[in-house]
Structure formats: C-alpha cells, structure tokens
N, C-alpha and C positions, 0 to 999 in steps of 0.2 A: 399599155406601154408606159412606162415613169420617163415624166420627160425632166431633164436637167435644164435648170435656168441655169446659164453662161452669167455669170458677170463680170462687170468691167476689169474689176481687181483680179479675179481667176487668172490671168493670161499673168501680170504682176505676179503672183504667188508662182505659177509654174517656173517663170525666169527667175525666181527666189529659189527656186529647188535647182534649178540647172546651177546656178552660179556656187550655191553649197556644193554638189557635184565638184564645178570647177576645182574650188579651193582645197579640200578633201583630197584631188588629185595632185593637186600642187603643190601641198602639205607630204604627200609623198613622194612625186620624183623631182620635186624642186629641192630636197633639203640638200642637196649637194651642190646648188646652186646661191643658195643662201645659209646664212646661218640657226643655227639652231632657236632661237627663237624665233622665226620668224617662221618656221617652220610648225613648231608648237603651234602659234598665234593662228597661222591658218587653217590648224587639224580644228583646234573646237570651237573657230567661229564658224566655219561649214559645218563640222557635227551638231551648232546649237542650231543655225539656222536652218540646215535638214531638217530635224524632229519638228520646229518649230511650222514652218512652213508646210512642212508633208502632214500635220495636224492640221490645219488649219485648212488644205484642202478637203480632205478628209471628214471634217468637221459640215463645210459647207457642203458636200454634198449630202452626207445623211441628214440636214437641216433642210434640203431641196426634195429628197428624196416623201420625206415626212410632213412638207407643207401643203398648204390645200391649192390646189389646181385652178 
C-alpha cells in the first residue's frame, strides 16, 4: 500500500483551490453585481491560482508517492 505523507501546507493548498473555485464563481455570477473589471480581475486570478495550486498538489503527491519509505 503507498502511503501519503499529509503535510502541513497540503490543507493551505487545498483552501488555495477552493478559494480559486470561489472567485472563478464569482467572476461569473458576480458580474452583474460589479463591474466589468472586476469581474475580469477575478476570472484569471482563480484561473492562475487553480492551475497553480492544482500543480502543486499534484506535484507533491507524485514526489511522496516516489519517495523512500
């Protein structure tokens, strides 16, 4: 069985993907509630920080997966 080291930051990165979530969402039924830049401004700070963060998880776990026991 491969086991996953938890680390501290892992729980940080997953609330990092939730919150790109968040703003992604909010970038789309918010822009009627704000205006258009700021609507923009939320589409690809969520779209950079998804990719980023969803790597980065990603990342660490095939570094845990590959490490020695």
């Amino acid at each position: 069985m491969v086991g996953f080291k938890c680390d501290n930051s892992l729980f940080g990165y997953l609330a990092a993907v939730v919150a790109s979530f968040f703003l992604l969402w909010l970038s789309e039924f918010g822009a009627v509630a704000t205006n258009n830049f700021f609507s923009t401004l939320f589409f690809y700070v969520g779209a950079i920080g998804l990719a980023l963060f969803s790597f980065v998880i990603i990342f660490l776990s095939l570094f845990s997966l590959f490490s020695k026991q």
